[in-house]
N, C-alpha and C positions, 0 to 999 in steps of 0.2 A: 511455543514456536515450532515450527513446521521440521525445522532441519535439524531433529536430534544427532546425527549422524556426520556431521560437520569434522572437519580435525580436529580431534581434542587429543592433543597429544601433551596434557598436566601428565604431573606422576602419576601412575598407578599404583595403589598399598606397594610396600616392599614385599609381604608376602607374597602376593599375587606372583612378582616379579623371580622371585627364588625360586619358589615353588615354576613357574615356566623354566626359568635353567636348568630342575634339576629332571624336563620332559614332565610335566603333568598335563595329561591332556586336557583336563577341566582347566586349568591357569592359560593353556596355549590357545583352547579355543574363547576363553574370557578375551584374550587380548584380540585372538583374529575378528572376531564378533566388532570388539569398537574401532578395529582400525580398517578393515575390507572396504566399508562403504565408501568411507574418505580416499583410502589410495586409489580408489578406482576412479571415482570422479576427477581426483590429482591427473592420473595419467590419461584418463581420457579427452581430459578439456585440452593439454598438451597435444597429445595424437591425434584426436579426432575417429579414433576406430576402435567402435566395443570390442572385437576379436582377441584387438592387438589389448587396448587395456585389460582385458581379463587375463590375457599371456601374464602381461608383467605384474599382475597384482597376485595370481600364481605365486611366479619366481618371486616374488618381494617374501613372500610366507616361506617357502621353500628354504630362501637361504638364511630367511629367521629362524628356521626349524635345525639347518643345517649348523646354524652357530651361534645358537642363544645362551649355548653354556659359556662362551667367551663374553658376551655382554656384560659389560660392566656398566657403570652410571657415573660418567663423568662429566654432567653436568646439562647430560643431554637424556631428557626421558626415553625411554621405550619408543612412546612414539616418531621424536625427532628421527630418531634409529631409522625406522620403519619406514617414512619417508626421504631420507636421505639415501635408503636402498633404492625407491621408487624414483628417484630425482635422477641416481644415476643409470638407473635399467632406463630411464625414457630418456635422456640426453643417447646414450648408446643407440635406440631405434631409431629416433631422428639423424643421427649422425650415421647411421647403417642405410635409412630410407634416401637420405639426402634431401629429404624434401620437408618442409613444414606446413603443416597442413592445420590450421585451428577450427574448432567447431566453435561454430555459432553461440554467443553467450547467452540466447533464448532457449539454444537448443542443451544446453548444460544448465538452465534456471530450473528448464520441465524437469531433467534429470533429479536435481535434488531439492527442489521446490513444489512441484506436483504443477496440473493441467490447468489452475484456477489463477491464472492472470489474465491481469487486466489490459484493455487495452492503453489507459496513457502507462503501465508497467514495459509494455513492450516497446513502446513511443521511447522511453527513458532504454531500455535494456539495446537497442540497434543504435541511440546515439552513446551508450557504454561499449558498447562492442567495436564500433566504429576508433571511437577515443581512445582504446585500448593498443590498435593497432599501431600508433603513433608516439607509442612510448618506449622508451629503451626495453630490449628483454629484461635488465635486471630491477627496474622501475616495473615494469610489470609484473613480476616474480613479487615484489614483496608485495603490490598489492593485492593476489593473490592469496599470499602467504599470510598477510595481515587479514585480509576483506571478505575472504572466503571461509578460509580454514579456520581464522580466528586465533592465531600463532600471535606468542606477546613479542617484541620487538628482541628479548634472550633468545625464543624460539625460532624465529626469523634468521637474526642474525647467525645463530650456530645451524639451520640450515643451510643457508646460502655463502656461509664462511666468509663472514664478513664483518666488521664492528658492528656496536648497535650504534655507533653516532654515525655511518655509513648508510645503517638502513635508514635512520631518522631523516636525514638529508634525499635519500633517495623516495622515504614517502610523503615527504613534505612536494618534492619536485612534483611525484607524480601525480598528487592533491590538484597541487594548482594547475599543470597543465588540461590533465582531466577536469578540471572545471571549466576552464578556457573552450576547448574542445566541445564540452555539451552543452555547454549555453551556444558559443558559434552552432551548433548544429542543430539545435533547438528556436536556433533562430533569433537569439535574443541579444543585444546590443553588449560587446565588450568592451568596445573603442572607447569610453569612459572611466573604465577600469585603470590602474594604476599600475 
């Protein structure tokens, strides 16, 4: 598979983890190695601006560095951590920008997908992109969080601070509606649907 670099935010060895709290560079840069790729595309698909997302994938390391000896594991891997820095440094820029600006999910497939799609790929990715627009932020969020990053409905839910029978509910919703959506814009008959 193409996107080894995807969220994987499972545990890390306990080792690995100790050894980062107690400043091992070799343990600090193991971890920045598998999480950089993911936060960045996190914050970029959000922004919209490579500058801005390498600012905050920066600061996401930064104030991992600056308080990893406080990290404990209560339930929530390293990773979840690392992204719930990234969730809250890009809610702040948005809320600083005023403005929401999304990139194109073609233009985030190239990103961590590489230049070799297809054309019915892009057919299907402008009526995902379009269907996307049209769903709650937080229905988006987990799919996202589920669809992208590959988060299990524990990791979801303790990102987005939420039950996991909430997230359930909310990707059940945005299943069907998202279906609704690209078949209507695919062109293909729903009115018989139930």
């Amino acid at each position: 598979m193409a996107r080894e670099t995807t969220m994987n935010t499972t545990a890390l060895p306990e080792d690995l983890v100790r050894r980062a709290r107690s400043a091992d560079p070799e343990a600090l840069s193991t971890i920045y190695e598998r999480f950089a790729p993911g936060i960045y595309r996190y914050v970029y698909y959000r922004i919209g601006d490579a500058e801005v997302a390498r600012d905050i994938q920066s600061d996401v390391f930064l104030r991992m560095l600056e308080s990893i000896e406080r990290y404990e594991d209560r339930g929530w891997s390293i990773g979840s951590w690392l992204y719930s820095i990234a969730h809250a440094r890009t809610v702040d820029t948005l809320r600083r920008n005023k403005r929401r600006k999304q990139t194109p999910l073609s233009e985030w497939c190239a990103i961590s997908e590489g230049p070799e799609t297809k054309l019915a790929d892009r057919i299907h990715e402008a009526a995902l992109q379009e269907a996307l627009v049209h769903l709650s932020e937080a229905q988006r969020q987990v799919i996202l969080l589920r669809h992208s990053y590959g988060l299990s409905l524990e990791e979801t839910a303790n990102q987005l601070g939420r039950s996991i029978g909430a997230v359930k509910s909310l990707q059940h919703r945005a299943h069907e509606r998202l279906g609704r959506l690209i078949r209507t814009s695919l062109g293909e008959d729903v009115s018989t649907e139930d």
